[in-house]
matplotlib code that plots the C-alpha trace (Angstrom):
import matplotlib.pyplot as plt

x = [46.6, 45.7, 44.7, 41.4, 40.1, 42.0, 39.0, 36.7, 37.8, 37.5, 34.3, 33.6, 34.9, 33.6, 30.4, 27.3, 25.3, 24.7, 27.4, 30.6, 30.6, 29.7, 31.9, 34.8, 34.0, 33.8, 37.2, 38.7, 40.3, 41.9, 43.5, 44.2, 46.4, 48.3, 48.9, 49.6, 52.6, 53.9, 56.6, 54.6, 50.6, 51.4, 53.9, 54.7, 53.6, 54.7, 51.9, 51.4, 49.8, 46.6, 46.8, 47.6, 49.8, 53.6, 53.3, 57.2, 57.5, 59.7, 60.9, 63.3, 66.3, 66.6, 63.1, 63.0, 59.3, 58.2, 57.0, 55.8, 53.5, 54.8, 53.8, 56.7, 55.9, 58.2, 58.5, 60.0, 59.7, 63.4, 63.3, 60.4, 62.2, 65.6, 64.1, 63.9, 67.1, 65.9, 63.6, 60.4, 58.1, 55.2, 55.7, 55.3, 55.0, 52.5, 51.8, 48.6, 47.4, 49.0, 44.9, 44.2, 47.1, 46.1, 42.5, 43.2, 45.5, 42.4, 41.2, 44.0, 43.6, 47.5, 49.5, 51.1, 52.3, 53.5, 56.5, 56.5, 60.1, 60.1, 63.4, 64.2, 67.1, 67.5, 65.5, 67.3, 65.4, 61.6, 58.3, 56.3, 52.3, 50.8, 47.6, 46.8, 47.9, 45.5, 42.3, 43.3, 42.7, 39.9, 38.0, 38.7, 37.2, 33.9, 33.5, 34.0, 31.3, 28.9, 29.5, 28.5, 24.8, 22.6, 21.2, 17.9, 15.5, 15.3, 12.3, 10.2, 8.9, 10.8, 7.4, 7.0, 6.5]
y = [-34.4, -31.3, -28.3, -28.1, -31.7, -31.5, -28.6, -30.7, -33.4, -30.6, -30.0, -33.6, -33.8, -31.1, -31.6, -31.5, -29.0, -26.5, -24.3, -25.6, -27.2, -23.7, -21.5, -24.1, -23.1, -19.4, -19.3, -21.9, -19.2, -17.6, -21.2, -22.4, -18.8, -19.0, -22.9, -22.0, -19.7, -23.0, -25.7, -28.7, -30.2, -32.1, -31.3, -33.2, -32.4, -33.6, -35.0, -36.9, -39.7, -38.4, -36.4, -33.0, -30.8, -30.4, -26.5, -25.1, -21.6, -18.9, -16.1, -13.2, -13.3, -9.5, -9.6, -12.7, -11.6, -12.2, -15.0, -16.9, -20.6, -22.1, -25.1, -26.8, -28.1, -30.4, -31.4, -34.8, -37.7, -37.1, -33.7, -33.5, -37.1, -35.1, -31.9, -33.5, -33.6, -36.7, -39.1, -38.9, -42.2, -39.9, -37.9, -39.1, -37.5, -37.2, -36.3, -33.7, -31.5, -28.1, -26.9, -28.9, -27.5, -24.0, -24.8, -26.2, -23.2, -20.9, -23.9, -23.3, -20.2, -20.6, -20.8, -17.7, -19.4, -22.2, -22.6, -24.4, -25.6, -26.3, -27.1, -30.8, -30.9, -27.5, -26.4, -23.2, -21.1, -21.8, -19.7, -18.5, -17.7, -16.0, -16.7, -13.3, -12.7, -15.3, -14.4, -10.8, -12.5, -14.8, -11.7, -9.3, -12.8, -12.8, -9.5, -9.3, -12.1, -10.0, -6.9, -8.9, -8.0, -10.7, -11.4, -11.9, -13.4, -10.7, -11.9, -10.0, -7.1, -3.8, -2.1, -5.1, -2.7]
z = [130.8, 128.9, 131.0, 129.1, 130.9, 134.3, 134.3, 133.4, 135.8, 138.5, 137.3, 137.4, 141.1, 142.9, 144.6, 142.4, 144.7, 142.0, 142.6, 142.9, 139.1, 138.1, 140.3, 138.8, 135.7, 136.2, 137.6, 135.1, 132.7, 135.1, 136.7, 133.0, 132.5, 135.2, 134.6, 131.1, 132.1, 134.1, 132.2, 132.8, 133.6, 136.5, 139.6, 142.6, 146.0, 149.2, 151.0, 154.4, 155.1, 156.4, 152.8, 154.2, 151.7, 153.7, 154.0, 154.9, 156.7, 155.6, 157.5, 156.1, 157.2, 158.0, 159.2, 161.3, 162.3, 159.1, 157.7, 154.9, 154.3, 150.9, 149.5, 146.8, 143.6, 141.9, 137.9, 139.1, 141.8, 142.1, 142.6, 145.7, 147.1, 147.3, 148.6, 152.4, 153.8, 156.0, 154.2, 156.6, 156.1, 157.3, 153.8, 150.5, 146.8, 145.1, 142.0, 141.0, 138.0, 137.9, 138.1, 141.1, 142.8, 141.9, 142.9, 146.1, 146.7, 147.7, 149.9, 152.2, 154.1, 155.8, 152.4, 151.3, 147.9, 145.8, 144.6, 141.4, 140.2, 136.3, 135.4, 136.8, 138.8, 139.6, 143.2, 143.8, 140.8, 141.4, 140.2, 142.8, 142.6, 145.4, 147.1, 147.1, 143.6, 142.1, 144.3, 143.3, 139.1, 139.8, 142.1, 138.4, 136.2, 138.3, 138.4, 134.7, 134.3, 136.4, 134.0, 131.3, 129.7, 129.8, 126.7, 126.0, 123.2, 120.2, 119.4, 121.7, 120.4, 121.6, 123.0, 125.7, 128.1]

ax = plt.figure().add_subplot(projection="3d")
ax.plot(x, y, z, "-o")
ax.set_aspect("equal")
plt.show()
């Protein structure tokens, strides 16, 4: 599916109480940039049963205190069922739109980051977009909509007034 209508099916989705469907839409060209930049529309997330994203903390290994929530995004079935080193009946892959994931991303107030891994096969070199990164873009997209003149009929006459 094209990034243009996993928008729309957002849109479509979200609940119809006036703002969501527009706030969607707002934010759309930022979600459809960074998804652009990405190898493929639709990744592979491990999921429980209770639907719950599998979030997997990091810490640094010189820095032991610090720590990290990443969610993995896989380009194959193969890829996210090979990714757990003991196959867990509890977890299961699923597989979403690149703009849902990034969507949902700003949903979970835990996740540092996802991971996406493009190249099939190959889970050592993956892409990560932060949290923080894409509220920091979407925060610049509505604030640039705000800046944004209204327009209004030129058909008045200019001494209104």
């Amino acid at each position: 599916m094209d990034l243009e209508r996993q928008i729309q099916v957002l849109v479509d989705n979200a609940p119809q109480d006036g703002t969501t469907p527009k706030a969607i839409k707002a934010i759309a060209p930022v979600l459809t940039l960074v998804a652009s930049q990405l190898e493929h529309s639709d990744y592979y997330i491990l999921q429980t049963l209770d639907q719950g994203w599998v979030l997997t903390t990091l810490s640094n290994r010189a820095q032991p205190e610090i720590e990290k929530n990443v969610i993995y995004a896989f380009p194959t079935l193969k890829n996210a069922a090979d990714f757990q080193s003991v196959s867990d009946p509890e977890v299961l892959a699923v597989t979403v739109p690149v703009t849902h994931i990034l969507f949902q991303m700003l949903a979970i107030e835990t996740l540092t980051s996802i991971v996406f891994f493009d190249t099939p096969g190959n889970l050592t070199a993956g892409i990560e977009v932060r949290r923080d990164n894409l509220q920091q873009l979407i925060q610049t997209q509505l604030q640039q909509i705000r800046s944004v003149p209204r327009s209004y009929p030129s058909n008045l006459p200019p001494d209104i007034a």
